[in-house]
N, CA, C and O atoms as a printed pandas DataFrame, in Angstrom:
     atom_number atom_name residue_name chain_id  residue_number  x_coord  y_coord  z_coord
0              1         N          UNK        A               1  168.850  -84.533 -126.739
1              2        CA          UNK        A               1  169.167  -85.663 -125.902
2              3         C          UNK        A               1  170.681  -85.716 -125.774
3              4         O          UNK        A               1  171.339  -86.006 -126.773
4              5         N          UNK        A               2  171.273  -85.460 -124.631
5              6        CA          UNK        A               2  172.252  -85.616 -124.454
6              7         C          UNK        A               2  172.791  -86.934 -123.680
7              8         O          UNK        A               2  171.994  -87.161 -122.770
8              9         N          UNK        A               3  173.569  -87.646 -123.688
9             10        CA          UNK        A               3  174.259  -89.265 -123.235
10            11         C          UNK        A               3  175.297  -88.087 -122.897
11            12         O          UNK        A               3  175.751  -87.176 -123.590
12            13         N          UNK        A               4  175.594  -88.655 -120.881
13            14        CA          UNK        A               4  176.836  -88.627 -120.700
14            15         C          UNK        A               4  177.654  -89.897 -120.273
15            16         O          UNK        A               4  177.273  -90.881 -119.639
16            17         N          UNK        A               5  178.536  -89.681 -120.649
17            18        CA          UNK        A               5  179.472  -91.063 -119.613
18            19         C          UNK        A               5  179.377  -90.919 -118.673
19            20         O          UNK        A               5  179.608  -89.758 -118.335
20            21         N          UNK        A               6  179.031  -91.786 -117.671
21            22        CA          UNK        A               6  179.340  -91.753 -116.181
22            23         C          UNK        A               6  180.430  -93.082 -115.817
23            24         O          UNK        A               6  180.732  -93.945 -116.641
24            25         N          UNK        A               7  180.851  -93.035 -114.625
25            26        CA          UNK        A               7  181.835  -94.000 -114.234
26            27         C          UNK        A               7  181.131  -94.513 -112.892
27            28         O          UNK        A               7  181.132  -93.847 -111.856
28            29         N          UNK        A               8  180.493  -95.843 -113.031
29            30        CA          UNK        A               8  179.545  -96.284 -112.050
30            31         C          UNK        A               8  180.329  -96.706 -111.170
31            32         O          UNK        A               8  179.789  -96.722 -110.064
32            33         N          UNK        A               9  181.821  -97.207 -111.181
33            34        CA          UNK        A               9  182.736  -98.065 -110.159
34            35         C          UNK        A               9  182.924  -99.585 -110.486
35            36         O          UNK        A               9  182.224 -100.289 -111.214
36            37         N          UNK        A              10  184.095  -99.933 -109.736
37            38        CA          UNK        A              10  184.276 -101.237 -110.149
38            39         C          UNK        A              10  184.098 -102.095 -111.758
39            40         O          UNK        A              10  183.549 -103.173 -111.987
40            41         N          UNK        A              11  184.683 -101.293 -112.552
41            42        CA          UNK        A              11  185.104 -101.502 -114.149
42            43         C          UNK        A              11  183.680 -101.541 -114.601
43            44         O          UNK        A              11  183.437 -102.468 -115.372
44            45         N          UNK        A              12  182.457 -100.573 -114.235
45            46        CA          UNK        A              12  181.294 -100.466 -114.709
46            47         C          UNK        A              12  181.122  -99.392 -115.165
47            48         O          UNK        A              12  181.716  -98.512 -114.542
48            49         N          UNK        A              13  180.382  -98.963 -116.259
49            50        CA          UNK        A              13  180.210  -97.352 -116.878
50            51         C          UNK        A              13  179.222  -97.588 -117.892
51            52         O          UNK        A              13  179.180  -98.689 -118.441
52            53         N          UNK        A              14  178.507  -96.766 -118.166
53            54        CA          UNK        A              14  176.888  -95.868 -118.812
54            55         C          UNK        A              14  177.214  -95.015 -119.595
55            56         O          UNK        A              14  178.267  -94.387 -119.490
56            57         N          UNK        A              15  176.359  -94.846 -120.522
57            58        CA          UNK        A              15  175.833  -93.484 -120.965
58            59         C          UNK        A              15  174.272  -93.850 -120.610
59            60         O          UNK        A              15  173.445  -94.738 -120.816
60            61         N          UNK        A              16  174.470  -91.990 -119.626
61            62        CA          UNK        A              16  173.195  -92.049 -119.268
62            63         C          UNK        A              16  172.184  -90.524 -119.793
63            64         O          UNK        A              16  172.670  -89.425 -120.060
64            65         N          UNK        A              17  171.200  -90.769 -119.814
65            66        CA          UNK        A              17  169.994  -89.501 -120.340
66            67         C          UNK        A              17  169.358  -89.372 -118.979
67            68         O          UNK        A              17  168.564  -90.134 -118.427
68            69         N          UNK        A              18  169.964  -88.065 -118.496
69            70        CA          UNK        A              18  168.702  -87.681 -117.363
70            71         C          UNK        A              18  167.789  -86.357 -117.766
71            72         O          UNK        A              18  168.256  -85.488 -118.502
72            73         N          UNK        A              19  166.729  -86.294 -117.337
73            74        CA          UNK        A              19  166.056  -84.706 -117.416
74            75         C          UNK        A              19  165.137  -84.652 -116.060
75            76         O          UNK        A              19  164.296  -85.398 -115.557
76            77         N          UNK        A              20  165.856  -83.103 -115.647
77            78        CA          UNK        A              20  165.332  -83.149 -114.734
78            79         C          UNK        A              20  165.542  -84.078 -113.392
79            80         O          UNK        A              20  164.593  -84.249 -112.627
80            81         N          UNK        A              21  166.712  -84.616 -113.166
81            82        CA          UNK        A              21  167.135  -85.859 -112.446
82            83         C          UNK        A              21  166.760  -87.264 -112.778
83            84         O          UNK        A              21  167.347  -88.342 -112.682
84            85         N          UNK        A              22  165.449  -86.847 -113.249
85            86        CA          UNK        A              22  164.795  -88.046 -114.066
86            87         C          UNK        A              22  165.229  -89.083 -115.083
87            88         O          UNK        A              22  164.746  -88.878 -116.197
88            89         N          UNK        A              23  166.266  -90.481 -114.956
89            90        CA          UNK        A              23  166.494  -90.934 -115.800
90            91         C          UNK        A              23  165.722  -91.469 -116.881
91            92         O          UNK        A              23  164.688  -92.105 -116.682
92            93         N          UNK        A              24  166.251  -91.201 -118.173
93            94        CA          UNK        A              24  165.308  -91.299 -119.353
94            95         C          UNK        A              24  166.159  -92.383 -120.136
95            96         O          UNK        A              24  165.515  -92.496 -121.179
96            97         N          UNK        A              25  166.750  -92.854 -120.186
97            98        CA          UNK        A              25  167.655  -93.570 -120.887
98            99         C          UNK        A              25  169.118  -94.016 -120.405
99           100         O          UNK        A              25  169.682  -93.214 -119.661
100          101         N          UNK        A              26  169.861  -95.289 -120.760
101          102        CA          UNK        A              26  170.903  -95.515 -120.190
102          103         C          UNK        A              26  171.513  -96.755 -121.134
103          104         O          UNK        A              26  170.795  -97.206 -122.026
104          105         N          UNK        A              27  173.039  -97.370 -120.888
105          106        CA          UNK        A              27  173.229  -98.350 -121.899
106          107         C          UNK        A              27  174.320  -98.422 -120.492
107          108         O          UNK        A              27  174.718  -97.361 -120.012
108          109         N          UNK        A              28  174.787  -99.866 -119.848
109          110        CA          UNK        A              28  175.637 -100.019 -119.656
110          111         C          UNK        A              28  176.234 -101.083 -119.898
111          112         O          UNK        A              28  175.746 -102.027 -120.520
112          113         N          UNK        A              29  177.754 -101.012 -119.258
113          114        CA          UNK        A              29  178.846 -102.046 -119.703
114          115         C          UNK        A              29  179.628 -102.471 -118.308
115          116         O          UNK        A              29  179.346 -101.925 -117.241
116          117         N          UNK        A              30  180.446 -103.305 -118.398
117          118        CA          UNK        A              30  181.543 -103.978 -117.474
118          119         C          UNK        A              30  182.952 -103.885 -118.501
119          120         O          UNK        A              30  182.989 -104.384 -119.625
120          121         N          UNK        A              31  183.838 -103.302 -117.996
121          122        CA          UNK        A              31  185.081 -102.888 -118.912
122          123         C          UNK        A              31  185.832 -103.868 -118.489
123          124         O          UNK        A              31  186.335 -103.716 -117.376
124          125         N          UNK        A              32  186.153 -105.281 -119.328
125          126        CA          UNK        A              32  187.056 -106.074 -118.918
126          127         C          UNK        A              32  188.377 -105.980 -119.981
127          128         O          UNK        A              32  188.324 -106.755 -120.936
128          129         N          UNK        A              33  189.428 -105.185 -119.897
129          130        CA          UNK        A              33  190.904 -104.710 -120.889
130          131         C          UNK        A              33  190.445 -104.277 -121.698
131          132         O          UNK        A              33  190.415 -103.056 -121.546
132          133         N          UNK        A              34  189.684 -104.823 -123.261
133          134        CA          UNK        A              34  189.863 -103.999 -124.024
134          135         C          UNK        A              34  188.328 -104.240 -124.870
135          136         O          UNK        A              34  187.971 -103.933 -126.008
136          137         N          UNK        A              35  187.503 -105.068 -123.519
137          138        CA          UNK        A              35  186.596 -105.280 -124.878
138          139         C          UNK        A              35  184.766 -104.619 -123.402
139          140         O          UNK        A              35  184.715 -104.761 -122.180
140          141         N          UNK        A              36  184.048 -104.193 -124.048
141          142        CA          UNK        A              36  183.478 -103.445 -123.437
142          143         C          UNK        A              36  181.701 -104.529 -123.383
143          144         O          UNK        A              36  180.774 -104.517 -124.192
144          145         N          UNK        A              37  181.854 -105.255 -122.199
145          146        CA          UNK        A              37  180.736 -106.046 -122.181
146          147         C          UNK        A              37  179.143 -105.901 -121.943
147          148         O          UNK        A              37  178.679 -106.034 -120.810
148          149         N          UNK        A              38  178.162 -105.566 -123.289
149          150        CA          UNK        A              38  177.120 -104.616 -122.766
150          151         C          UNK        A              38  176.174 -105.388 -122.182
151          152         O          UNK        A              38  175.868 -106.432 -122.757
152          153         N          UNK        A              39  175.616 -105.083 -121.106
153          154        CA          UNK        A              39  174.991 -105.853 -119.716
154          155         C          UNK        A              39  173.156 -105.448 -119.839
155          156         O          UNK        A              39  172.136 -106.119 -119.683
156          157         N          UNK        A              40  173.445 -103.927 -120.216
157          158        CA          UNK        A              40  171.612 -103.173 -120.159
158          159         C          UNK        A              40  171.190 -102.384 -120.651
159          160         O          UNK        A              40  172.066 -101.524 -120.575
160          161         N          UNK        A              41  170.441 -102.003 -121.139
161          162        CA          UNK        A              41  170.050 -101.120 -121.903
162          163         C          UNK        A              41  168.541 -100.745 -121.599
163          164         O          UNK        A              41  167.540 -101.434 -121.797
164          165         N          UNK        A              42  168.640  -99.528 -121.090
165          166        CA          UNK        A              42  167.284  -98.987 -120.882
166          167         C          UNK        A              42  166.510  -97.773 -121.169
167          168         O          UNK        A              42  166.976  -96.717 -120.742
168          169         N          UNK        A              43  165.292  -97.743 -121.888
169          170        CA          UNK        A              43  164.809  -96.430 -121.711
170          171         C          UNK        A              43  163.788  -96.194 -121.734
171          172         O          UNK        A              43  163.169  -96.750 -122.641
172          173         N          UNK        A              44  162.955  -95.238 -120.777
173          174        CA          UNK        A              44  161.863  -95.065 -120.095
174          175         C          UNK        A              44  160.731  -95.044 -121.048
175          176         O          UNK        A              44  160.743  -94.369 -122.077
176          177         N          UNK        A              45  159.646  -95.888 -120.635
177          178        CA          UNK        A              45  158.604  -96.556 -120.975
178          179         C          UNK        A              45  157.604  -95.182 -122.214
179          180         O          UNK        A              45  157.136  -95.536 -123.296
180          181         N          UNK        A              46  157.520  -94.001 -121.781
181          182        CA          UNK        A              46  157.228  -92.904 -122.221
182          183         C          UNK        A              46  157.684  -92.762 -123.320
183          184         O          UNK        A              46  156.851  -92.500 -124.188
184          185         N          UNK        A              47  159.367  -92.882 -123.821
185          186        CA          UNK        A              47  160.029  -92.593 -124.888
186          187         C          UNK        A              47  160.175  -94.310 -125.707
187          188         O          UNK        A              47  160.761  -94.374 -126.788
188          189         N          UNK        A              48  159.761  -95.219 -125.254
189          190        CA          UNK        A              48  160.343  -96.129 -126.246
190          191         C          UNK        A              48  159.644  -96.293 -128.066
191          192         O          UNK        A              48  158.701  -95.674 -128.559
192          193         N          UNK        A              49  160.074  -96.802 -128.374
193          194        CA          UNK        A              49  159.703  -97.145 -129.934
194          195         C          UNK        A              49  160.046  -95.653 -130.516
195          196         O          UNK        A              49  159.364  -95.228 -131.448
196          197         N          UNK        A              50  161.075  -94.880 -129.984
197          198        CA          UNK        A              50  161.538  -93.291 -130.815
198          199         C          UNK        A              50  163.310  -93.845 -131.582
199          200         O          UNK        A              50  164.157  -93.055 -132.001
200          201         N          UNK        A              51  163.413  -95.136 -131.565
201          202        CA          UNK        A              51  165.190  -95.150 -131.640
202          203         C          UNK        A              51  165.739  -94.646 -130.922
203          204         O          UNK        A              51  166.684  -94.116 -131.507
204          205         N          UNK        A              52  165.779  -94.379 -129.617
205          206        CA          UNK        A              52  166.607  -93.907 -128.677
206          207         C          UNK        A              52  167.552  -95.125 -128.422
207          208         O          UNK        A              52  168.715  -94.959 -128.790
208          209         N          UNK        A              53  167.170  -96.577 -127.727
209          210        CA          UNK        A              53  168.017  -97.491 -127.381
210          211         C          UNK        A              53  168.944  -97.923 -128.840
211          212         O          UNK        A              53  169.955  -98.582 -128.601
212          213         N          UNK        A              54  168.788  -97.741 -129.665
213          214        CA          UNK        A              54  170.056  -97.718 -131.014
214          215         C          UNK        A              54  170.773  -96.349 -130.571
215          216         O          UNK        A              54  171.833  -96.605 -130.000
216          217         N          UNK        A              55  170.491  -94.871 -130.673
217          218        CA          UNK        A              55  171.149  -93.953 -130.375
218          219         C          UNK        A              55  172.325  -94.589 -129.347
219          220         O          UNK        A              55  173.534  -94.728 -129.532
220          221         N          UNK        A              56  171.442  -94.932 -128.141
221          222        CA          UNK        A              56  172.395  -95.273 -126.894
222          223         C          UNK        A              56  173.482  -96.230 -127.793
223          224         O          UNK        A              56  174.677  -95.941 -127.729
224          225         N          UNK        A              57  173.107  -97.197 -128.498
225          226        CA          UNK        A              57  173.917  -98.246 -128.375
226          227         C          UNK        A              57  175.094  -97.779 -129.405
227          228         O          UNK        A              57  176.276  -98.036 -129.174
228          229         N          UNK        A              58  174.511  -96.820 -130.966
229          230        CA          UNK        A              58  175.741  -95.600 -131.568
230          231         C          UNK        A              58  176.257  -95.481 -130.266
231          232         O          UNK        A              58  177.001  -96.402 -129.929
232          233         N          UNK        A              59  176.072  -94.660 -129.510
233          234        CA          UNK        A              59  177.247  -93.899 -128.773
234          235         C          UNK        A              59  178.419  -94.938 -128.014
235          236         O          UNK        A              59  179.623  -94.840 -128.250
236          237         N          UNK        A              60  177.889  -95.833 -127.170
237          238        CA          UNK        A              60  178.538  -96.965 -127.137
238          239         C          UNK        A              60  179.420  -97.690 -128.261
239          240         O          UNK        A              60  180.622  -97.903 -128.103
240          241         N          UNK        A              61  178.907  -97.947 -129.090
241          242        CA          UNK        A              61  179.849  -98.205 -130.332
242          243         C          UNK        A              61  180.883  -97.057 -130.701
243          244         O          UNK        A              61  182.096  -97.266 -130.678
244          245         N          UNK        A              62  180.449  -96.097 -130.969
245          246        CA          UNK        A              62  181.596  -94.563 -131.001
246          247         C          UNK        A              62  182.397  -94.556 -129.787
247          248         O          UNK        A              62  183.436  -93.918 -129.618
248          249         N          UNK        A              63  182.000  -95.080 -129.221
249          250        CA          UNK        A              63  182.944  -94.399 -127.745
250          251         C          UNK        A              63  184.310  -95.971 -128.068
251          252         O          UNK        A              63  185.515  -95.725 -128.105
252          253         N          UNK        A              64  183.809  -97.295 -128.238
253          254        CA          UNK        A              64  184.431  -98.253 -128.850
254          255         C          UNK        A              64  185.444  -98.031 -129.862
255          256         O          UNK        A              64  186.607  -98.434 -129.901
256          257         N          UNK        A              65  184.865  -97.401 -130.576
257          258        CA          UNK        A              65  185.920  -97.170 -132.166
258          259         C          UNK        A              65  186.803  -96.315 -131.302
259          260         O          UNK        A              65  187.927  -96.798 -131.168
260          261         N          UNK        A              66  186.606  -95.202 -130.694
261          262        CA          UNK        A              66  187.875  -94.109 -130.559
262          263         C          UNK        A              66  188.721  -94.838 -129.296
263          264         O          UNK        A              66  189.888  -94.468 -129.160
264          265         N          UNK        A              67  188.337  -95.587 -128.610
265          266        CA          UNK        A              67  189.533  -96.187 -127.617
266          267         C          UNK        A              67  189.609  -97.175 -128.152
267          268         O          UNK        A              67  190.256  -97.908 -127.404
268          269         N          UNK        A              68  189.185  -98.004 -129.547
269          270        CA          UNK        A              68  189.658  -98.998 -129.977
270          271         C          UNK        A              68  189.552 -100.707 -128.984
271          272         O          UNK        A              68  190.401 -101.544 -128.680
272          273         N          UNK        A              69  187.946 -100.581 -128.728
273          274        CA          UNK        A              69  187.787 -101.798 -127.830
274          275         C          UNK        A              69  187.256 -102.120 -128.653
275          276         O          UNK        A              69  187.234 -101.402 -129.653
276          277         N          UNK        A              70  186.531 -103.429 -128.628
277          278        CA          UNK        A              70  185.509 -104.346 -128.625
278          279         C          UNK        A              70  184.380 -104.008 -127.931
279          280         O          UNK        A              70  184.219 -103.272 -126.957
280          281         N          UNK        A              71  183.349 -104.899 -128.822
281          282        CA          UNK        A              71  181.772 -105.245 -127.632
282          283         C          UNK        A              71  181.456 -106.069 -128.071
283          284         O          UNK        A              71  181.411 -106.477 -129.232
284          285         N          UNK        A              72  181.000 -106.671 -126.499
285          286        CA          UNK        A              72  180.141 -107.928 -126.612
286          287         C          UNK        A              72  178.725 -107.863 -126.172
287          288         O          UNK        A              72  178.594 -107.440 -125.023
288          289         N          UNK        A              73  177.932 -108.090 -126.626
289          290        CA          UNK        A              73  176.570 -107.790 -126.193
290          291         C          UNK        A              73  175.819 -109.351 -125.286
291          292         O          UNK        A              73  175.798 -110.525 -125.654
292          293         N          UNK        A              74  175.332 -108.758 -124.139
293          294        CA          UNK        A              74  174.530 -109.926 -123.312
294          295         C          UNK        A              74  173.013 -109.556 -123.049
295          296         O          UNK        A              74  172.109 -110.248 -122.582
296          297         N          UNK        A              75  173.021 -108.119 -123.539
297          298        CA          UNK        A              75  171.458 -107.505 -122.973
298          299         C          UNK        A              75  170.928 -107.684 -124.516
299          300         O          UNK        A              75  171.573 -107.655 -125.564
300          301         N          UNK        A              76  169.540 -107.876 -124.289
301          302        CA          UNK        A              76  168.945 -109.071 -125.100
302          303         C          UNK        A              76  168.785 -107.459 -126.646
303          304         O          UNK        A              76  169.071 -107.515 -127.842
304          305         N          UNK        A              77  168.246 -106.323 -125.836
305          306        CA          UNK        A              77  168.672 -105.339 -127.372
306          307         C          UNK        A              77  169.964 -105.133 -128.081
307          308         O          UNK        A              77  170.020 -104.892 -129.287
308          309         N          UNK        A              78  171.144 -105.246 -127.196
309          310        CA          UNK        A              78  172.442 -105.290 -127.974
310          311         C          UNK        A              78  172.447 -106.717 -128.524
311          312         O          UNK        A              78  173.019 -106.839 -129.607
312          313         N          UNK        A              79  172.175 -107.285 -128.245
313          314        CA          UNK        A              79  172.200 -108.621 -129.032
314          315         C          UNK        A              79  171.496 -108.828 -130.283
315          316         O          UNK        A              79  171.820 -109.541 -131.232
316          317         N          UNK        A              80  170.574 -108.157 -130.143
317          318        CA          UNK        A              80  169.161 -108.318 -131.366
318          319         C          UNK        A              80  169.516 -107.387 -132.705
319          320         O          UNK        A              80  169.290 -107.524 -133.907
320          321         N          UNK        A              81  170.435 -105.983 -131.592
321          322        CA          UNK        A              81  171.257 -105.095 -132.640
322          323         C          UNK        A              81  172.084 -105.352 -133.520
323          324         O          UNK        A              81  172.305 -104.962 -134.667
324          325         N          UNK        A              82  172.590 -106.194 -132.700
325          326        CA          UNK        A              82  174.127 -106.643 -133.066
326          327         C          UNK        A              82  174.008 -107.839 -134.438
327          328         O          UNK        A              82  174.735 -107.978 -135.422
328          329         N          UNK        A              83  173.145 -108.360 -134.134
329          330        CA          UNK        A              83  172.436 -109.694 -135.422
330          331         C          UNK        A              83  171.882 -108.828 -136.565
331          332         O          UNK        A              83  172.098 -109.127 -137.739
332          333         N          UNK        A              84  171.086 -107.633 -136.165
333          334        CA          UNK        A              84  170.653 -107.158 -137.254
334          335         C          UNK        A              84  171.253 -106.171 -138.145
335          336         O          UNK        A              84  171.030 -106.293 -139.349
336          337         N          UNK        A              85  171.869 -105.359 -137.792
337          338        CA          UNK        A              85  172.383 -104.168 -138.515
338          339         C          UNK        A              85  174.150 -104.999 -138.486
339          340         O          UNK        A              85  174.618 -105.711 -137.598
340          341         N          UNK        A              86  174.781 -104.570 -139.775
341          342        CA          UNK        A              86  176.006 -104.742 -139.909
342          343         C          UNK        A              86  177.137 -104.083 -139.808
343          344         O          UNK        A              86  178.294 -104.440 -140.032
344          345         N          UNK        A              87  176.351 -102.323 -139.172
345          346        CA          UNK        A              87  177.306 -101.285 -138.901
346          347         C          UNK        A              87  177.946 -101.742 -137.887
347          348         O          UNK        A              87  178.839 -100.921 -137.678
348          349         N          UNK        A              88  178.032 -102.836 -136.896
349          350        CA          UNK        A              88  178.472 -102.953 -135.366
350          351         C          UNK        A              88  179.408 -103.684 -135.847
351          352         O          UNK        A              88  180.168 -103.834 -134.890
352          353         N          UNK        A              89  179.985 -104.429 -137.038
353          354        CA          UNK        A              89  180.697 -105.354 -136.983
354          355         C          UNK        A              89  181.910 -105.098 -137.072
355          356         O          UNK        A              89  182.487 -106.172 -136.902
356          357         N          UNK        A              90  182.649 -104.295 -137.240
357          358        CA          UNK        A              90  183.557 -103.862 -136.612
358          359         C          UNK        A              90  184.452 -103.568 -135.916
359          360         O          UNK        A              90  185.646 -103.336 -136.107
360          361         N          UNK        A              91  183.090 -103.608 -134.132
361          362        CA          UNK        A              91  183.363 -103.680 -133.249
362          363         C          UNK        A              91  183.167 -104.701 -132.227
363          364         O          UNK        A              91  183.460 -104.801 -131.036
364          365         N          UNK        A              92  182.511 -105.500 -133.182
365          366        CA          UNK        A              92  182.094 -107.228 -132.626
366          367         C          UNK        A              92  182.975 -107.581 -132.093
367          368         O          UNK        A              92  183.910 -106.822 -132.346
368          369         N          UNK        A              93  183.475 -108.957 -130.941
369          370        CA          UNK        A              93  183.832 -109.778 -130.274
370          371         C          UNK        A              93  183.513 -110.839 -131.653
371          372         O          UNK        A              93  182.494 -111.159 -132.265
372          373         N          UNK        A              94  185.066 -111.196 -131.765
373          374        CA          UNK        A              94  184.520 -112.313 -132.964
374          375         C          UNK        A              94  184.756 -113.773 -132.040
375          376         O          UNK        A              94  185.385 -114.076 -131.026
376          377         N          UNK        A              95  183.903 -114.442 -132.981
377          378        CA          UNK        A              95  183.435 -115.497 -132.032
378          379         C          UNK        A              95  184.837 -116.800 -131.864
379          380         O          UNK        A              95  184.688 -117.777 -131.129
């Protein structure tokens, strides 16, 4: 499974999983300066319950640590992530 970055436009950007053109997975954000606002998170009905949408949301977080942003989570799995596991805190938006 490979996640690439894509650059959707207008301070929007993904990591996305395609096969075959076929999107299989995706996580996106709205880049407002320095803190990276996650909006969606999706992945195809076939693959869910494998940990893929945590994978997505690691890479998102990694991609965070090395440019040194923030995240804020609004999509209801980064949110649920973000409450449960304490590896993200880090990169939390403190309140």
């Amino acid at each position: 499974m490979n996640f690439k970055l894509t650059e959707l436009g207008h301070d929007e950007f993904a990591f996305i999983w395609k096969e075959e053109g076929d999107l299989k997975a995706e996580i996106t954000w709205t880049q407002m300066a320095d803190v990276m606002v996650i909006e969606h998170t999706y992945v195809d009905q076939s693959l869910r319950n494998q940990g893929i949408a945590k994978k997505l949301l690691d890479e998102a977080a990694n991609y965070a640590r090395e440019k040194n942003y923030k995240m804020e989570p609004v999509c209801t799995y980064a949110a649920m992530a973000f409450e449960r596991y304490n590896e993200y805190d880090d990169v939390k938006v403190k309140a």
